[in-house]
N, CA, C and O atoms as a DFTB+ gen file, in Angstrom:
672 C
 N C O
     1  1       9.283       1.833      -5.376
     2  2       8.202       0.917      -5.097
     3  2       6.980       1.389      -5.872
     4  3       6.683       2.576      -6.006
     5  1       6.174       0.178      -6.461
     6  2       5.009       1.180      -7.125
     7  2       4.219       0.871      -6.528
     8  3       4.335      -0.018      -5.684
     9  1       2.864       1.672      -6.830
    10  2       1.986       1.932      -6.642
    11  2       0.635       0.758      -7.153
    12  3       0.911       0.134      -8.177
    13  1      -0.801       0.430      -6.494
    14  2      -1.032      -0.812      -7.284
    15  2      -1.959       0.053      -7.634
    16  3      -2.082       1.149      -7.087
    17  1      -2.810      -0.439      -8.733
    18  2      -3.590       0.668      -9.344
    19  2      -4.608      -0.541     -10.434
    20  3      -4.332      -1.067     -11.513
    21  1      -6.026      -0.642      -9.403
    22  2      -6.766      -1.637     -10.137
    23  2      -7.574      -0.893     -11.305
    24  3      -8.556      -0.298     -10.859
    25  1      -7.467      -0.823     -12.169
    26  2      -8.361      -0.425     -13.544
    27  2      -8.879      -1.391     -14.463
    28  3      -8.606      -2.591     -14.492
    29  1      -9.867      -0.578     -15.417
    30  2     -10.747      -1.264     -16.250
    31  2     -10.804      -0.106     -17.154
    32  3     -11.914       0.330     -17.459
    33  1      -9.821       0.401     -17.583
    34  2      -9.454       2.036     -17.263
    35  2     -11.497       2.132     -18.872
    36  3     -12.532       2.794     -18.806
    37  1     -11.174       1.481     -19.530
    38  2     -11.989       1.430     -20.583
    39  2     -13.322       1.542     -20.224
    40  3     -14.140       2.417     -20.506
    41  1     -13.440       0.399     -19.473
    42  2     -14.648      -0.043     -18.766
    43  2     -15.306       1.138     -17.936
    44  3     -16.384       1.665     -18.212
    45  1     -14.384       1.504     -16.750
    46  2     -14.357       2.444     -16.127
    47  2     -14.638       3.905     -16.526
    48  3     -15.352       4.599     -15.801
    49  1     -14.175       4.320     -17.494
    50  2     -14.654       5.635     -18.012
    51  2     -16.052       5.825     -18.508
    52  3     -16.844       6.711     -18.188
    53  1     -16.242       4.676     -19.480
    54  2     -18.005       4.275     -20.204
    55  2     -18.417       4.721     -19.253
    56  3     -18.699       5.902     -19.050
    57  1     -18.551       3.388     -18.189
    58  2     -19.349       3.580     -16.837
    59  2     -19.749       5.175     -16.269
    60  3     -20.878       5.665     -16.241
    61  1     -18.613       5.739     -15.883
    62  2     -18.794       7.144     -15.054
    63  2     -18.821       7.939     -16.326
    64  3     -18.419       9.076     -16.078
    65  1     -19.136       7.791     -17.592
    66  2     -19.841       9.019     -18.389
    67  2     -21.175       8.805     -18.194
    68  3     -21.892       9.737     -17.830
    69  1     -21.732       7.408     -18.436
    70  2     -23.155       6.793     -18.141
    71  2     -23.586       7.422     -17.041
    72  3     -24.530       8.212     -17.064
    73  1     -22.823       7.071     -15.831
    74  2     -23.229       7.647     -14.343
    75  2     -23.518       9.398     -14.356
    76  3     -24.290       9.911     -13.545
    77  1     -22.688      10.292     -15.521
    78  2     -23.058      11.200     -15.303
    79  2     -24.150      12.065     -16.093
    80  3     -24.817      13.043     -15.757
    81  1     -24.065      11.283     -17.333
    82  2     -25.280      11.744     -17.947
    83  2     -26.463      11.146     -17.210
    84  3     -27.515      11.764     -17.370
    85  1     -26.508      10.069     -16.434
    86  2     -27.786       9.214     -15.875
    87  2     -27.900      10.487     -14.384
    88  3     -28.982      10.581     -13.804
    89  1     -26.946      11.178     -14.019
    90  2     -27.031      12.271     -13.218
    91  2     -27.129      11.389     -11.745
    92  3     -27.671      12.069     -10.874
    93  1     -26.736      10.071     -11.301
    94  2     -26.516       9.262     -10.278
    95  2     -25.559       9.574      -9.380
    96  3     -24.743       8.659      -9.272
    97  1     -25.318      10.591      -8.632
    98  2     -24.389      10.981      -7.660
    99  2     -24.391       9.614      -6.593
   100  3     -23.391       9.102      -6.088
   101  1     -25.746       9.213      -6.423
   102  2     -25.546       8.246      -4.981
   103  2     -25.101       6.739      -6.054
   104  3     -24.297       5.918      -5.613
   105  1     -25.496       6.629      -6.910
   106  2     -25.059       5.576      -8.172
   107  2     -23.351       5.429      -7.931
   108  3     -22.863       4.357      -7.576
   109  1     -22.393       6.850      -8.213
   110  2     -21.181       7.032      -8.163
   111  2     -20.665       6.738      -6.743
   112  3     -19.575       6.218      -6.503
   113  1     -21.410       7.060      -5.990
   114  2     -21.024       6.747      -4.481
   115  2     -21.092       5.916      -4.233
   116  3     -20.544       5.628      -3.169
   117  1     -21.836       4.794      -5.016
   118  2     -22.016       3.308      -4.900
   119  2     -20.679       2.505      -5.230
   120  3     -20.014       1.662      -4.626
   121  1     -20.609       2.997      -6.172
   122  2     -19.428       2.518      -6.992
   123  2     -18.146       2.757      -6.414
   124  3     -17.327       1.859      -6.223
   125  1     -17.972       3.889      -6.149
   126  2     -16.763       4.355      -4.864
   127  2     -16.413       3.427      -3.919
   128  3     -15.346       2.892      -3.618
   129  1     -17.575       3.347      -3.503
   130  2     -17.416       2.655      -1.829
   131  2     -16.939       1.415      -2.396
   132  3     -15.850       0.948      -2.060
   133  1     -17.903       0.704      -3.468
   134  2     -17.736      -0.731      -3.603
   135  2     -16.240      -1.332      -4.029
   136  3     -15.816      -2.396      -3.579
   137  1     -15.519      -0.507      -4.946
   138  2     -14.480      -0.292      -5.217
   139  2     -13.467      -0.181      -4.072
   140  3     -12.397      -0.779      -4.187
   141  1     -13.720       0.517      -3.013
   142  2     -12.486       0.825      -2.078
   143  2     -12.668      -0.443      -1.228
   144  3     -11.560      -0.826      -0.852
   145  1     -13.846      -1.381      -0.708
   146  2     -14.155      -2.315      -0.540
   147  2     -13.589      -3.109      -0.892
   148  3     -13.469      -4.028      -0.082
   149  1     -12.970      -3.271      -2.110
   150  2     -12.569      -4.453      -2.922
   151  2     -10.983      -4.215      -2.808
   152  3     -10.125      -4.971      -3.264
   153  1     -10.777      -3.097      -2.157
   154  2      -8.752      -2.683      -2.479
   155  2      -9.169      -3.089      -0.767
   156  3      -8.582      -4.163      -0.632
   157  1      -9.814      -2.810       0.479
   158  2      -9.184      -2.762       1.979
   159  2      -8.622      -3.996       2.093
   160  3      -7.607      -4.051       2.787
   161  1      -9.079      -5.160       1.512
   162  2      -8.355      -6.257       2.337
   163  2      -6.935      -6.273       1.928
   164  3      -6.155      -6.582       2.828
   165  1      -6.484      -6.039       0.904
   166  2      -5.436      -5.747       0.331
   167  2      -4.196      -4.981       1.102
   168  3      -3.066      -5.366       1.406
   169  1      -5.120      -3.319       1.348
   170  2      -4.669      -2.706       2.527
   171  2      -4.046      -3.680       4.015
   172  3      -2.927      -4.042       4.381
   173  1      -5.056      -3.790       4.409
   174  2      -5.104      -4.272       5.984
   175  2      -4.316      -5.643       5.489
   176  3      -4.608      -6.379       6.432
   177  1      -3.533      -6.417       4.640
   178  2      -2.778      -7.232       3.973
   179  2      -1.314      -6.524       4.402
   180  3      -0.537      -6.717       5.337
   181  1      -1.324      -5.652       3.306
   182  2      -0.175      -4.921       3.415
   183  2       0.640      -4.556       4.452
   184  3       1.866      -4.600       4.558
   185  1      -0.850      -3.919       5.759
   186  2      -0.190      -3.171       6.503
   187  2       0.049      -4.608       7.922
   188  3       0.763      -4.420       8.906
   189  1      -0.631      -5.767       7.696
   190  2       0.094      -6.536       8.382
   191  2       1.422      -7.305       8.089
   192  3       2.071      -7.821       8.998
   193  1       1.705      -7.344       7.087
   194  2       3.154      -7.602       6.334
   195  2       4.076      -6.747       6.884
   196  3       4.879      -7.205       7.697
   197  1       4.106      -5.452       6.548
   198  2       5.156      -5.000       6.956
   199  2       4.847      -4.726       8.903
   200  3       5.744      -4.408       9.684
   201  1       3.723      -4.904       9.202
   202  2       4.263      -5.008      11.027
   203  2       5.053      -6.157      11.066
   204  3       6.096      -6.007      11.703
   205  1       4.855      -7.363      10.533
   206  2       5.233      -8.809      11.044
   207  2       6.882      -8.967      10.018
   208  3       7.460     -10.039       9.835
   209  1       7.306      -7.736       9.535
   210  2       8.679      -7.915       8.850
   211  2       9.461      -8.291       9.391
   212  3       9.969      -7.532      10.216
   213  1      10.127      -9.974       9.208
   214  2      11.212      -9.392      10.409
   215  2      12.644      -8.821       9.628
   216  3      13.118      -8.924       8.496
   217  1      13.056      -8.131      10.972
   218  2      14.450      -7.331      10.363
   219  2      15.265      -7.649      11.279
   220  3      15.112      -7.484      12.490
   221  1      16.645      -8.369      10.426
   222  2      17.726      -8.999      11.436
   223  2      18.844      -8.358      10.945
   224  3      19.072      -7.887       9.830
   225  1      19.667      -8.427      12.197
   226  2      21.013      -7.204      11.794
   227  2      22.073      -8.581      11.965
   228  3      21.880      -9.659      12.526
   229  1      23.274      -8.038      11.221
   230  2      24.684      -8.828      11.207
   231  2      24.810      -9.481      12.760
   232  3      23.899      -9.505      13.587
   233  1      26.134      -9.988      12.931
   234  2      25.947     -10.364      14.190
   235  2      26.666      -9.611      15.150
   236  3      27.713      -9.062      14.809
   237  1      26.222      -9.512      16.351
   238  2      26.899      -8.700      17.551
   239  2      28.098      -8.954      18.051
   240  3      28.160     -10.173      17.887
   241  1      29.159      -8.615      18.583
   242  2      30.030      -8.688      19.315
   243  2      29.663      -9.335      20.684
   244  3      28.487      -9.325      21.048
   245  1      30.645      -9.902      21.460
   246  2      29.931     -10.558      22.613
   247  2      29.828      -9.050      23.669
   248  3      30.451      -7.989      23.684
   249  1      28.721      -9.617      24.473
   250  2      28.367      -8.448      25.655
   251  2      27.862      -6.752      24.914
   252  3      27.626      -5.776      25.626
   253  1      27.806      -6.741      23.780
   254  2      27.179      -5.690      23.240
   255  2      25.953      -5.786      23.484
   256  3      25.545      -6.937      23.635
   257  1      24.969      -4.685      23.605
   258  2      23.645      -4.708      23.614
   259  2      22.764      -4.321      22.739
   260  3      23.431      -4.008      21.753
   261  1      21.716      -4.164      22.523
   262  2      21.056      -4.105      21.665
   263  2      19.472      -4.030      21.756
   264  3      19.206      -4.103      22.956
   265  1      18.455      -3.930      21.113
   266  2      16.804      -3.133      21.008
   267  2      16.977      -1.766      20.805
   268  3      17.908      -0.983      20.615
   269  1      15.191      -1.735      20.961
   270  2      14.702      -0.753      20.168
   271  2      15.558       0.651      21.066
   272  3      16.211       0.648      22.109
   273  1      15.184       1.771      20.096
   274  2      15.786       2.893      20.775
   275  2      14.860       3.532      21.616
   276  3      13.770       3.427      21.053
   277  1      14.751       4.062      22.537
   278  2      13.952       4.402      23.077
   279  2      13.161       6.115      23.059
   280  3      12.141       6.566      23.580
   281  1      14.143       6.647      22.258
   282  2      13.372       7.934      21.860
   283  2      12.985       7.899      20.437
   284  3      12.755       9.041      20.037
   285  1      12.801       6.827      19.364
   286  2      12.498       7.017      18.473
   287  2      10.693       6.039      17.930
   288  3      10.044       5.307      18.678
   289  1      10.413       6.331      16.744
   290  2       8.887       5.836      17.075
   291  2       9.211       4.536      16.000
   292  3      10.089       4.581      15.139
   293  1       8.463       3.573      16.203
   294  2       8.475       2.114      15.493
   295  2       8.223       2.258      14.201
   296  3       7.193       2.787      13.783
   297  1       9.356       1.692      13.299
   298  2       9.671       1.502      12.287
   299  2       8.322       0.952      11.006
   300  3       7.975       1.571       9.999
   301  1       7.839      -0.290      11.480
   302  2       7.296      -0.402      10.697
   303  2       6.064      -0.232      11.238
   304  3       5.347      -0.808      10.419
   305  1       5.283       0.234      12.183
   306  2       4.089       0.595      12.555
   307  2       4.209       1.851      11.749
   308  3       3.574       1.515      10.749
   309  1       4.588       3.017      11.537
   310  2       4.599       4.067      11.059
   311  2       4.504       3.974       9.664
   312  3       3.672       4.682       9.097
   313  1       5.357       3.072       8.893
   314  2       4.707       2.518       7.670
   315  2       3.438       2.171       7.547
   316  3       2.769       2.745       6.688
   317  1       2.760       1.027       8.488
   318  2       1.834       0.533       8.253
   319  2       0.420       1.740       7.894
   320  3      -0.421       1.864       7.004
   321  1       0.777       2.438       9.124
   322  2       0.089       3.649       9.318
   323  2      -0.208       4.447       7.631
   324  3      -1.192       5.106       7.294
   325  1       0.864       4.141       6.914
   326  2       0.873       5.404       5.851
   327  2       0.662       4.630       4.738
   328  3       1.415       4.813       3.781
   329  1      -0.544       3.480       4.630
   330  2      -0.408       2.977       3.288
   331  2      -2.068       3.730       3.324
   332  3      -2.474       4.346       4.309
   333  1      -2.766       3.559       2.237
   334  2      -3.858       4.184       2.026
   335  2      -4.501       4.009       0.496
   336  3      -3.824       3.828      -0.516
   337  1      -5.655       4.082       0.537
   338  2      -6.115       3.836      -0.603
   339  2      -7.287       4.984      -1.560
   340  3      -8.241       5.492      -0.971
   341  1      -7.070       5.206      -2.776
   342  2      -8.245       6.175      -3.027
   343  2      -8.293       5.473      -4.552
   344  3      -7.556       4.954      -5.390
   345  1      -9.696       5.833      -4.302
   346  2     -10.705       5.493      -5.234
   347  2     -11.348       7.095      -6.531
   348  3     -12.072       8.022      -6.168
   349  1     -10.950       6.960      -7.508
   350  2     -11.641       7.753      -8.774
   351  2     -12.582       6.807      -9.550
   352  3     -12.515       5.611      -9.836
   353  1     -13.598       7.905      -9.815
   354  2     -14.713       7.110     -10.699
   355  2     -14.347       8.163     -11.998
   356  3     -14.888       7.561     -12.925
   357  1     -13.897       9.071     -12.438
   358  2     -13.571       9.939     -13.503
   359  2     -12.255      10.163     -13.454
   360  3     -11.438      10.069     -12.538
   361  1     -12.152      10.538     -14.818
   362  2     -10.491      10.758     -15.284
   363  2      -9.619       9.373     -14.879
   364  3     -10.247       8.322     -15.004
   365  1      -8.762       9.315     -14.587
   366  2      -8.119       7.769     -14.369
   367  2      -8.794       7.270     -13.514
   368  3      -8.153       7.235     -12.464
   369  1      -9.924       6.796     -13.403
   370  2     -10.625       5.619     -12.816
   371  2      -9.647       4.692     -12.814
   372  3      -8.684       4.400     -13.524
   373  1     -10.245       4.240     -11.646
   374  2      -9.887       3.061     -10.471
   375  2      -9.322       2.974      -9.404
   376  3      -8.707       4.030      -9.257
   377  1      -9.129       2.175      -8.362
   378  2      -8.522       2.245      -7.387
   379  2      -7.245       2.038      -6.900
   380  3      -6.640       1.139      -7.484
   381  1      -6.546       2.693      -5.853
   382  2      -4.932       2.998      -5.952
   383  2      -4.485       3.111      -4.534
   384  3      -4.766       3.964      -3.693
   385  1      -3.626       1.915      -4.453
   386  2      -3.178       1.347      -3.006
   387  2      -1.855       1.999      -3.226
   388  3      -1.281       1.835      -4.303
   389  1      -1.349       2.700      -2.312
   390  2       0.188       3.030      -1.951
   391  2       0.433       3.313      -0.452
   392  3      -0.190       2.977       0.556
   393  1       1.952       4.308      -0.714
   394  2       2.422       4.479       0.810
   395  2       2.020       5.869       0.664
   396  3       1.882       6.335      -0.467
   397  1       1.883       6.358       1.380
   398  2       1.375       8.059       1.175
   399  2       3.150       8.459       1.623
   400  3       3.790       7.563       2.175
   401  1       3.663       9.469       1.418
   402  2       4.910       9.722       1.861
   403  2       4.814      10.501       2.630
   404  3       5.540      10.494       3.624
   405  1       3.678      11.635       2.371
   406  2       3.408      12.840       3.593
   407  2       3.077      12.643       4.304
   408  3       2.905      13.643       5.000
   409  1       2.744      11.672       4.790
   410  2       1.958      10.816       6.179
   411  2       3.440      10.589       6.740
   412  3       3.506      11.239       7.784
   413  1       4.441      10.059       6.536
   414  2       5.516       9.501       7.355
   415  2       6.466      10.739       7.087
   416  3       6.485      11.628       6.236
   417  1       7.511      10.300       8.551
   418  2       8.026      11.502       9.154
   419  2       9.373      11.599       7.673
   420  3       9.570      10.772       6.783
   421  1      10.082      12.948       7.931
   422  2      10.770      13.582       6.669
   423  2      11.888      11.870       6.171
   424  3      11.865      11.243       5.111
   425  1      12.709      11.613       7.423
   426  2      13.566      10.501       7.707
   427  2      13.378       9.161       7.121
   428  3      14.281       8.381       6.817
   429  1      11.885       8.945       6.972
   430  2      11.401       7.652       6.451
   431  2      10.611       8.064       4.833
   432  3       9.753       7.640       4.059
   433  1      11.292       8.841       4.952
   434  2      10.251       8.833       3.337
   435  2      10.156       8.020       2.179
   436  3       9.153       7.960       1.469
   437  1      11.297       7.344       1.981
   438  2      12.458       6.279       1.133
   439  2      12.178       5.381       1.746
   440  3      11.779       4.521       0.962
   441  1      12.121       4.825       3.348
   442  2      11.952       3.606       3.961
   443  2      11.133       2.248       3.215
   444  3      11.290       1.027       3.181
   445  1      10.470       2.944       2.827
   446  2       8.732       1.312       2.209
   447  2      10.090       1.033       1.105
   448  3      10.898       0.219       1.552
   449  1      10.289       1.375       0.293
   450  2      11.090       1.308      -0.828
   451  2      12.427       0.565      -0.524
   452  3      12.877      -0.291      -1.285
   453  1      13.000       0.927       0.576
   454  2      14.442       0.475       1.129
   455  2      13.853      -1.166       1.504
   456  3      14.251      -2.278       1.157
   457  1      12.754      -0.718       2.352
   458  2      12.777      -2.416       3.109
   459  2      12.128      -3.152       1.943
   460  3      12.067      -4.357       2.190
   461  1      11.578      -2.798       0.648
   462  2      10.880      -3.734      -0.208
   463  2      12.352      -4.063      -0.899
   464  3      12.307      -5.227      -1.297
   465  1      13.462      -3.546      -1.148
   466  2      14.747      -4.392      -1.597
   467  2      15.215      -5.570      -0.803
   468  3      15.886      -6.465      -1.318
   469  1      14.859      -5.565       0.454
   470  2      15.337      -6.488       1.451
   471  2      16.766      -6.422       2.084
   472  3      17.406      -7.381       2.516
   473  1      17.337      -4.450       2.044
   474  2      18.679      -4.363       2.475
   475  2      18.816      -2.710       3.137
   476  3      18.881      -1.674       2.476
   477  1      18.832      -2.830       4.442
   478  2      18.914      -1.901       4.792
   479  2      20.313      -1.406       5.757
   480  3      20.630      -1.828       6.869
   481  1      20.915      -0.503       5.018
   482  2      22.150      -0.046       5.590
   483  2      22.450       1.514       6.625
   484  3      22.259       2.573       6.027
   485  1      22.652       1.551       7.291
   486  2      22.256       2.808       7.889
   487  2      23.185       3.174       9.141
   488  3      23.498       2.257       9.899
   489  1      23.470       3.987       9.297
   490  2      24.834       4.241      10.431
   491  2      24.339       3.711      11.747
   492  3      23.212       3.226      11.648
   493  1      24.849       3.666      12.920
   494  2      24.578       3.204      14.183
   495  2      23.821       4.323      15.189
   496  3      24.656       4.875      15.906
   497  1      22.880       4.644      15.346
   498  2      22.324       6.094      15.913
   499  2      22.636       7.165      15.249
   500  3      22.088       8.117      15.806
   501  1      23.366       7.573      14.148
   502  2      23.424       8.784      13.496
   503  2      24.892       8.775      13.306
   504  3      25.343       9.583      12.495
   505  1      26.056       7.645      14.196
   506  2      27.249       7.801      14.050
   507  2      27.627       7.457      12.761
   508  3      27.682       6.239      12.594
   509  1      27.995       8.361      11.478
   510  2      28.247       7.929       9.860
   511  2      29.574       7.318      10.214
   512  3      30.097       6.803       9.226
   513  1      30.385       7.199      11.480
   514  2      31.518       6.328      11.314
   515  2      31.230       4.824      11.712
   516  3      32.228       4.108      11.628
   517  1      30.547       4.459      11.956
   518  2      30.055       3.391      12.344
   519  2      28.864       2.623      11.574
   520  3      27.998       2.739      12.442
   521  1      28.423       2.125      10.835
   522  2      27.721       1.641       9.731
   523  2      26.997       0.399       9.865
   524  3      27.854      -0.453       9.631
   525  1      25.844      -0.225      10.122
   526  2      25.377      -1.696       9.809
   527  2      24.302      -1.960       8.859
   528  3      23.615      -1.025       8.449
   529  1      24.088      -3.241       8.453
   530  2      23.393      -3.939       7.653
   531  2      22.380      -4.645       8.044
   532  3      22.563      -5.706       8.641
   533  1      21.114      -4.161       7.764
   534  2      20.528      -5.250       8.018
   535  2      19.183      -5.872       7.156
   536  3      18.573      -5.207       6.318
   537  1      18.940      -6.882       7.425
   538  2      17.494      -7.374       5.870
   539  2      16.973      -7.836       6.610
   540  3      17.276      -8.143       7.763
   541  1      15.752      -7.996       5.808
   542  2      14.252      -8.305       5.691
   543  2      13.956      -9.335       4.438
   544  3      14.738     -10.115       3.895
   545  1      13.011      -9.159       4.248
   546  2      11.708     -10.100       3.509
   547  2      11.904      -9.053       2.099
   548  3      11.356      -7.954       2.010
   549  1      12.743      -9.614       1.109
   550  2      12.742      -8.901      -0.026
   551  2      11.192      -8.871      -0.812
   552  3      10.425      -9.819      -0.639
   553  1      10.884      -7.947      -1.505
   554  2       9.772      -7.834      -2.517
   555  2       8.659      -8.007      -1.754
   556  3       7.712      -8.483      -2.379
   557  1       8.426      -7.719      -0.342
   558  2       7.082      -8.075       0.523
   559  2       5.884      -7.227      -0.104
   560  3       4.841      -7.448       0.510
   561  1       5.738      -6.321      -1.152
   562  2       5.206      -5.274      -1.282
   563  2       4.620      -6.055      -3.078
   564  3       3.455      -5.716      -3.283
   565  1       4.920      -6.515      -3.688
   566  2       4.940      -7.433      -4.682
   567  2       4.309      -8.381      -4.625
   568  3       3.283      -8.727      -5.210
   569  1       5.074      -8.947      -3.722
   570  2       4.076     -10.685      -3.167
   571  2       2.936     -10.517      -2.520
   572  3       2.117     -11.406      -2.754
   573  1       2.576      -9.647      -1.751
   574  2       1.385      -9.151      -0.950
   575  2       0.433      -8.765      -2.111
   576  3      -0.630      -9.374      -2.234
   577  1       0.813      -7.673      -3.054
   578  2      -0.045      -7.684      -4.308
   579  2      -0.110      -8.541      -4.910
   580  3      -1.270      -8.551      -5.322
   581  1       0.454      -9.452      -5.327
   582  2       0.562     -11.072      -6.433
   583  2      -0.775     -11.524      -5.839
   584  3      -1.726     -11.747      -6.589
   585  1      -0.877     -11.670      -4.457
   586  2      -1.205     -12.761      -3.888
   587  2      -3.073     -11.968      -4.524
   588  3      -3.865     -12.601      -5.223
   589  1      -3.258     -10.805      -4.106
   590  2      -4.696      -9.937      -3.726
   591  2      -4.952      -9.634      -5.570
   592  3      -6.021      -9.215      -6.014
   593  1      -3.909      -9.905      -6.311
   594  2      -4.519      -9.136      -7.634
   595  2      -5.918     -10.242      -8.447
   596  3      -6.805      -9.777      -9.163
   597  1      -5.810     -11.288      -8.191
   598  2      -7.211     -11.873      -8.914
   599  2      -8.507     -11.614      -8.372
   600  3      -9.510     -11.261      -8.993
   601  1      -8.370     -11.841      -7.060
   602  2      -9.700     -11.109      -6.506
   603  2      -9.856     -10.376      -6.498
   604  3     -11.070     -10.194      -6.406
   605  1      -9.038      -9.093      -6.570
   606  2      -9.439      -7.512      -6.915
   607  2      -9.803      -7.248      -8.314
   608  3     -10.508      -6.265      -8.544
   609  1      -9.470      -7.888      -9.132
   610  2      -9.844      -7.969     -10.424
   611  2     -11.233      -8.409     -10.795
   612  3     -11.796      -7.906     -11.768
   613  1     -11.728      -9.206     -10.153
   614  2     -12.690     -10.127     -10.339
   615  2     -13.720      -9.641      -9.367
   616  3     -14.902      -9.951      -9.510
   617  1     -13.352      -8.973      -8.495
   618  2     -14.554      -8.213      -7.534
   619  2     -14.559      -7.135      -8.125
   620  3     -15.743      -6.815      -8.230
   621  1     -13.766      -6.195      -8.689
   622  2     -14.321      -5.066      -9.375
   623  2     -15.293      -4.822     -10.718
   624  3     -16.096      -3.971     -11.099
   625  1     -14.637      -6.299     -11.285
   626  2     -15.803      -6.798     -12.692
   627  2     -16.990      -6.982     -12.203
   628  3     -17.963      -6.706     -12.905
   629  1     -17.100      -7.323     -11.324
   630  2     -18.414      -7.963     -10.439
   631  2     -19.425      -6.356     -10.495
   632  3     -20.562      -6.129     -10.907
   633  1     -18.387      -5.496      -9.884
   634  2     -19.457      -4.660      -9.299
   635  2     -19.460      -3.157     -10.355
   636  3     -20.064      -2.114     -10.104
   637  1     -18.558      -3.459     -11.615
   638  2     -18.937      -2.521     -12.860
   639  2     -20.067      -3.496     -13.413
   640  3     -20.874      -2.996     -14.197
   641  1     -20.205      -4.846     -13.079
   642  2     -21.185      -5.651     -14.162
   643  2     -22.360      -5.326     -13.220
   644  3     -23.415      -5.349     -13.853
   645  1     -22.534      -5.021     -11.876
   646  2     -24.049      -4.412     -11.227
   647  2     -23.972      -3.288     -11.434
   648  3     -25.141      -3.064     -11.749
   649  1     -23.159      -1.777     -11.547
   650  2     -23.793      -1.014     -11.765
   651  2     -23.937      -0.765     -13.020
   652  3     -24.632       0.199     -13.342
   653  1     -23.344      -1.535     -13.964
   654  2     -24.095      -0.896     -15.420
   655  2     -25.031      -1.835     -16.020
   656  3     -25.293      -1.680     -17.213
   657  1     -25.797      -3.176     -15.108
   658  2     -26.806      -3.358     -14.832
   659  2     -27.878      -2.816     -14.512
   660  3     -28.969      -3.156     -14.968
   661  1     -27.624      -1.550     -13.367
   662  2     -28.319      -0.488     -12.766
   663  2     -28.642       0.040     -13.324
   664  3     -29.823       0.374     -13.232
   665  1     -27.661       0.608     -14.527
   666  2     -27.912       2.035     -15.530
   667  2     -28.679       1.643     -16.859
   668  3     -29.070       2.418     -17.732
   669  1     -28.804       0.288     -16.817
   670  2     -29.686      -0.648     -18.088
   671  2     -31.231      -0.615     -17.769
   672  3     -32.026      -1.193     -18.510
């Protein structure tokens, strides 16, 4: 799964050499914030997508049962939890939406990636003799960015075109 990564990488560097010869620390902090501003809705996008995933398994046998497990922690809340965003004004400038992997437990590390194929296969509680299938919402991680990339584009031009207004 990649990573989204808004740049101006060109634009962006000018800028934060300007910012540092102009010696603007709260200038750069401007720019920071305004920038991570322009990736949250994106975020808080993301991380409602994958709560609202739905995930349906093959079909049951009659009188079998079925839900959540009860000693384990929710699937895609724990994702949601681990997307995150950071912002550089030097060296690769720009801002960078992903899943953090060290945030989610050892077991799910692969997960964002598995459910963005739309196929998830996985034994029955840990029994490897016993095996099911189940999908989701292929490419949710894609389409969620498709949808956020013009306005992130166009709000970040916005706010390199005020601060190197500032620095004019």
């Amino acid at each position: 799964m990649r990573s989204v990564q808004i740049t101006g990488t060109g634009q962006l560097l000018e800028l934060s050499r300007r910012l540092k010869a102009a010696g603007g620390p709260r200038l750069k902090q401007n720019l920071a914030r305004r920038i991570r501003r322009a990736a949250e809705p994106l975020r808080d996008d993301l991380q409602s997508t994958v709560r609202g995933l739905a995930i349906s398994s093959q079909g049951r046998r009659q009188g079998s049962r079925g839900g959540p497990s009860p000693t384990t922690r929710p699937l895609r809340a724990t994702i949601a939890a681990a997307i995150r965003i950071s912002v550089r004004t030097s060296g690769g400038a720009g801002a960078r939406v992903w899943v953090d992997r060290d945030a989610l437990p050892p077991d799910l590390r692969n997960m964002a990636a598995t459910l963005n194929t739309g196929r998830i296969r996985h034994p029955v509680f840990g029994n490897r003799r016993r095996w099911v299938q189940q999908t989701t919402t292929p490419l949710w991680w894609e389409t969620t960015i498709r949808r956020h990339t013009p306005r992130m584009t166009a709000e970040v031009a916005r706010v390199l075109d005020d601060v190197r207004d500032q620095l004019t």
